[in-house]
C-alpha positions as CSV (number, residue, x, y, z in Angstrom):
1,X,-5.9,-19.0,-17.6
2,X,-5.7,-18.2,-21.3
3,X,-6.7,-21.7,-22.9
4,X,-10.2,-20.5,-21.7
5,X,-9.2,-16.9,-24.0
6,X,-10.5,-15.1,-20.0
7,X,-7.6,-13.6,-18.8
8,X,-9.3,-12.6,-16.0
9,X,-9.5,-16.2,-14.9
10,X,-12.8,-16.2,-14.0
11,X,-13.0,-13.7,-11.4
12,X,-14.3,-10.7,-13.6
13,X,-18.2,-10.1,-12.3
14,X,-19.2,-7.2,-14.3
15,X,-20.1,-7.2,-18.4
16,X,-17.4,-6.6,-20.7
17,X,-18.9,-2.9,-21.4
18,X,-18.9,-1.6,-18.0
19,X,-16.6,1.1,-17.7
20,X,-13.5,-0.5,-15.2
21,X,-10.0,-0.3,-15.1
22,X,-7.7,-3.5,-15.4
23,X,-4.8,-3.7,-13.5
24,X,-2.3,-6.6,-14.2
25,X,0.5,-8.2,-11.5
26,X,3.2,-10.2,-12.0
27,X,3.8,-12.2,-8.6
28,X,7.4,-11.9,-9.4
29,X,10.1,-9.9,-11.4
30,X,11.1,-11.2,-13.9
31,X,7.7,-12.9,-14.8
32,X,7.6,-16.6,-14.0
33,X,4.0,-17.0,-14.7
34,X,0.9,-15.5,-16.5
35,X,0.1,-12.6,-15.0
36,X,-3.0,-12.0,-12.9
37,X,-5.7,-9.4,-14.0
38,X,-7.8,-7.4,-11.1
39,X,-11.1,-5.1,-12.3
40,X,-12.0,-2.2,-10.9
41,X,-15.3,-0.3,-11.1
42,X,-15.8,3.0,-10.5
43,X,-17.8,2.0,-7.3
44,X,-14.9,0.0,-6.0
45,X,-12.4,2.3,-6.8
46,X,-14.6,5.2,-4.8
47,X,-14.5,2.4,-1.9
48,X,-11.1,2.3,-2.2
49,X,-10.4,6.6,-2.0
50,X,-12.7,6.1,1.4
51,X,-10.1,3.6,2.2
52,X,-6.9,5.6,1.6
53,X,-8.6,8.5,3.3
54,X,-9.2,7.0,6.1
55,X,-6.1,5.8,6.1
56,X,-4.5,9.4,5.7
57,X,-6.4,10.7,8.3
58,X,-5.2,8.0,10.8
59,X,-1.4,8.5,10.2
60,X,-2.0,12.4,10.2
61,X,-2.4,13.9,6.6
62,X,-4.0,17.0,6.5
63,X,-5.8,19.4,4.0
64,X,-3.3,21.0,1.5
65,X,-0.4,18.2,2.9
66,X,1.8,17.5,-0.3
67,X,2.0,14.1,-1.1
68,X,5.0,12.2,-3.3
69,X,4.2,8.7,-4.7
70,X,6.7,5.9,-6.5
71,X,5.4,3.7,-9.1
72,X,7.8,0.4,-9.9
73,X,7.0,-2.8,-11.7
74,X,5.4,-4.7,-9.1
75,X,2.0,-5.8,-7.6
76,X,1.9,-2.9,-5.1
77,X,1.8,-0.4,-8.0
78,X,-2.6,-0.5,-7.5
79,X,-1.8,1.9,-4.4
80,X,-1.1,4.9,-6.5
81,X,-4.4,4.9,-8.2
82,X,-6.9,5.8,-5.6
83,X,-4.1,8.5,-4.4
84,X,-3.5,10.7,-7.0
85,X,-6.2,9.5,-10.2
86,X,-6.3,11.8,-13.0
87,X,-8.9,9.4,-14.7
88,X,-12.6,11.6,-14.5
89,X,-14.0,8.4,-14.7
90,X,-12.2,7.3,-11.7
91,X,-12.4,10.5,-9.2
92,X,-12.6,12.2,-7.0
93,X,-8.6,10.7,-5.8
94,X,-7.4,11.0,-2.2
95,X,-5.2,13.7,-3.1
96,X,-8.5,15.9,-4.4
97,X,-10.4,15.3,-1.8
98,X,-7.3,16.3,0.5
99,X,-7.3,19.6,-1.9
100,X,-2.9,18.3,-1.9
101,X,-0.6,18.5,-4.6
102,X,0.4,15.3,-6.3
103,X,3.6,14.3,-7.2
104,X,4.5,10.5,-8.5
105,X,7.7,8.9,-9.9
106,X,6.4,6.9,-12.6
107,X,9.7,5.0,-13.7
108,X,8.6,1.5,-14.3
109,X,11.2,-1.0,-13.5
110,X,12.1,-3.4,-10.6
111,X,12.4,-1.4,-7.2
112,X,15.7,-2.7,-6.9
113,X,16.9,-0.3,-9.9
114,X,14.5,2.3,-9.0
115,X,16.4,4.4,-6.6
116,X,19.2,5.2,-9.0
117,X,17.0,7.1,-11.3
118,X,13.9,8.1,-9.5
119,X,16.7,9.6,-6.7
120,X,17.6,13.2,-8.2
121,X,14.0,13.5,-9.1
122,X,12.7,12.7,-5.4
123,X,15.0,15.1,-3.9
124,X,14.4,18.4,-6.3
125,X,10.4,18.1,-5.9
126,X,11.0,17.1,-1.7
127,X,13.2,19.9,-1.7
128,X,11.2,22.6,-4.2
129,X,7.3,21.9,-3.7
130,X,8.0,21.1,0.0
131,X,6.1,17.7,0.0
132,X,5.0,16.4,3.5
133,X,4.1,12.5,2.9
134,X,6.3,10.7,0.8
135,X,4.9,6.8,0.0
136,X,8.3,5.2,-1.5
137,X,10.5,2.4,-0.8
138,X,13.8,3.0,1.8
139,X,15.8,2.6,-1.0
140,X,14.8,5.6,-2.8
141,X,14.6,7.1,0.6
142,X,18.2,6.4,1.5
143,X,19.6,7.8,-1.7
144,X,17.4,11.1,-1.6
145,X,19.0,11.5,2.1
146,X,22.8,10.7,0.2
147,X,22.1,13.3,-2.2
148,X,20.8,16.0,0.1
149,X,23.8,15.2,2.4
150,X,25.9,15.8,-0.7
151,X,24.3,19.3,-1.2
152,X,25.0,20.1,2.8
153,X,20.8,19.5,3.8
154,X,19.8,17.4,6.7
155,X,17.2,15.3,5.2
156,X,15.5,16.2,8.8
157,X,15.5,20.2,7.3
158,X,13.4,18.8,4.2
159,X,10.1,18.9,5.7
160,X,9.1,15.5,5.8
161,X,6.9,14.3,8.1
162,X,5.4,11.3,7.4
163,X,7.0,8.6,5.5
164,X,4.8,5.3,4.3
165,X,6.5,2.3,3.1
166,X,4.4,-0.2,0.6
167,X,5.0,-4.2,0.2
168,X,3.5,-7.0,-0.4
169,X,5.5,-9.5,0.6
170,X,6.0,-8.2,4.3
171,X,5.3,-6.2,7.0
172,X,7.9,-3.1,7.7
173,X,10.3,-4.4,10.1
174,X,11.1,-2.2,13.1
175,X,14.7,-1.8,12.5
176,X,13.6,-0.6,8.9
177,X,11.6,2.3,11.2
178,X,13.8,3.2,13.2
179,X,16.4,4.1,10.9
180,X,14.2,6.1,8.5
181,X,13.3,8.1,11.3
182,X,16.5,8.9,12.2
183,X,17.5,10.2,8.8
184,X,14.8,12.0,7.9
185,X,12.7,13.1,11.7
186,X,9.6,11.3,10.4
187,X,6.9,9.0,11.2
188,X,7.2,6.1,9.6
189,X,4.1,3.9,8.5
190,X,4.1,0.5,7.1
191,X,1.9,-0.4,4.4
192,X,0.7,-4.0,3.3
193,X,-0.5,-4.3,-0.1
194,X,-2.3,-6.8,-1.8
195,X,-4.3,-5.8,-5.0
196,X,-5.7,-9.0,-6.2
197,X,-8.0,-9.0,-3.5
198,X,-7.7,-4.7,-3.4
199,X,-6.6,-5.1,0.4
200,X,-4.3,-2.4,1.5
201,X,-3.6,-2.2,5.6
202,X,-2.0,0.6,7.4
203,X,-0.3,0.7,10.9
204,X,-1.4,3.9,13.2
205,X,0.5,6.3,15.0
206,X,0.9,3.8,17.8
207,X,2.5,1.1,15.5
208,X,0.9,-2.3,17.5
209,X,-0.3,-3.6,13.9
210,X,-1.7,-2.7,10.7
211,X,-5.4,-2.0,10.8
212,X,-7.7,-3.3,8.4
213,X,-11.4,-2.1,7.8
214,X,-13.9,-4.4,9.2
215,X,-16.5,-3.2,7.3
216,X,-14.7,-3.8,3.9
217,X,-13.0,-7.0,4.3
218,X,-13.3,-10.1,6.2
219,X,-9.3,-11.2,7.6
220,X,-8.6,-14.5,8.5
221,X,-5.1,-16.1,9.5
222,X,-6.1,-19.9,8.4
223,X,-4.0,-23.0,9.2
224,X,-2.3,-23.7,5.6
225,X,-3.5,-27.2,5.5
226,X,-6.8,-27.4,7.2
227,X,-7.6,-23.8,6.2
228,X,-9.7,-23.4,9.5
229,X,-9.0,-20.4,11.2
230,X,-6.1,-20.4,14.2
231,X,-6.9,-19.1,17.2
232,X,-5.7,-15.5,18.0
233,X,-1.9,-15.3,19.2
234,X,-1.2,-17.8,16.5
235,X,0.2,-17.4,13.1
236,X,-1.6,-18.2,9.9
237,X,-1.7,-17.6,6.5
238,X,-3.4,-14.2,5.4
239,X,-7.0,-15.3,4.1
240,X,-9.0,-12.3,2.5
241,X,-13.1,-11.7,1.7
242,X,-13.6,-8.3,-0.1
243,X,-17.0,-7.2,0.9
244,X,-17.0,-3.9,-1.3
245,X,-15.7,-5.0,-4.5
246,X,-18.0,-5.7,-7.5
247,X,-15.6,-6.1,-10.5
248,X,-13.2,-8.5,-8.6
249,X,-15.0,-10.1,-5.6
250,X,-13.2,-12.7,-3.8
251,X,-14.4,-15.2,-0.7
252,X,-11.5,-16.4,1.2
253,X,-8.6,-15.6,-0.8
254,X,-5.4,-17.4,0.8
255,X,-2.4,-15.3,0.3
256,X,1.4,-16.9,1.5
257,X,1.6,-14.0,3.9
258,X,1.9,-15.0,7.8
259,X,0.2,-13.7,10.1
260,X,-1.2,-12.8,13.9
261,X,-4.8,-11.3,13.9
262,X,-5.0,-8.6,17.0
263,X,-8.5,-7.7,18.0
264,X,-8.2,-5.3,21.0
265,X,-8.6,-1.8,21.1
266,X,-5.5,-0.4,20.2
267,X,-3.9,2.5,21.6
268,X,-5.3,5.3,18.8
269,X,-8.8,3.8,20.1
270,X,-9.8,2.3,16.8
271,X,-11.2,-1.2,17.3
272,X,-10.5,-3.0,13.6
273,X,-8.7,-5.4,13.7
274,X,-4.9,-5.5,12.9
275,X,-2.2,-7.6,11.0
276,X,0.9,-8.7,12.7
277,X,3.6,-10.4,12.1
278,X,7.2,-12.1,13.1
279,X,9.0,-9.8,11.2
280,X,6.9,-6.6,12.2
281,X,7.6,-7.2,15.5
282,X,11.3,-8.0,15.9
283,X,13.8,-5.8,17.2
């Protein structure tokens, strides 16, 4: 990648003077590789607020809803962005639209070490500014609840009521689910994230799969060595087209996920189709 002196491999579309932000992702932690760069311009990242707001709207965030976002060293870190952007260049953010207060632990190491030190934090602006939807890792979430526990509060007295959980390695399993919930009285929502190819896909209230926006990207679960697509009910490997994006566009990008595409309507009545997978629906 950087023989060439591109570190954007190739895949940057737009001249070096158009305003954009960079984003760079390591596929693992510690880095084992050179990482990979992703451009954003401000008409993809605008594509990517209708995204998340959509999103918010399905899962049941509200005007004035306070919203509580962690940032660790890892490829899902992209999410946080479209939420809560401070950038006038990149705005209006999810959270102004909303008209919601924006909170985000910004401690950047591996999620593993995260919930140590992020923990106290979580729980005094969960338990002072009252926030509503928390997008964090169950770690963190577990602490907060051990701390709160420690101070004689119910996690369920908090005020939570939505909980999303961001990966991108795997879908949330449902074991994962049902435990948050019966800590804290939430809904909990998986989240798969994958910001090379800015895909980000949400499950609904009725949890049958993670819904992806039709008229943003192009899904495919492809037979790893033939990569023609399997037909539906079988598992392939996650293969993304991003129709909206202009700084990073990418046609049929394979990812190592597995997956099961579901194309009927789901329950909620939306008719995208959704992501599943082995581990999403075990249990």
């Amino acid at each position: 990648m950087y023989k060439r002196q591109d570190p954007y491999g190739g895949t940057r579309c737009v001249p070096e003077d158009e305003p954009c932000a960079v984003s760079e992702f390591f596929d693992e932690f510690p880095p084992q590789s050179e990482p990979l760069h992703h451009v954003l311009t401000r008409d993809d990242f605008l594509k990517m607020v209708e995204m998340f707001c959509r999103y918010c709207v399905m899962i049941g965030m509200r005007k004035g809803d306070r919203m509580m976002t962690q940032g660790v060293l890892d490829p899902t870190d992209i999410y946080i962005h479209p939420l809560q952007s401070i950038n006038p260049l990149f705005s209006p953010s999810v959270t102004q639209i909303f008209g919601s207060l924006s909170l985000g632990l910004g401690v950047v190491m591996p999620r593993m070490l995260a919930p140590g030190v992020d923990g106290a934090k979580a729980f005094n602006w969960i338990k002072f500014f009252g926030c509503q939807v928390l997008f964090i890792s169950p770690e963190l979430l577990r602490h907060v609840a051990v701390l709160a526990e420690a101070e004689g509060i119910s996690p369920k007295d908090m005020g939570v009521k939505i909980i999303v959980y961001p990966d991108h390695k795997e879908l949330i399993k449902p074991s994962t689910r049902k435990e948050l919930n019966e800590i804290w009285g939430a809904e909990v929502f998986g989240m798969l994230c994958l910001p090379e190819a800015g895909l980000h896909a949400i499950d609904c209230r009725e949890h049958r799969g993670l819904h992806v926006w039709e008229d943003m990207f192009i899904v495919e679960a492809v037979d790893p060595d033939s990569d023609e697509p399997v037909s539906r009910g079988e598992t392939g490997k996650l293969t993304i087209t991003n129709l909206f994006a202009k700084g990073t566009p990418l046609i049929r990008y394979k990812t190592n996920i597995d997956v099961e595409l579901e194309d009927d309507t789901c329950g909620c009545g939306r008719t995208h189709v959704r992501l599943l997978s082995s581990t999403y629906k075990e249990g």
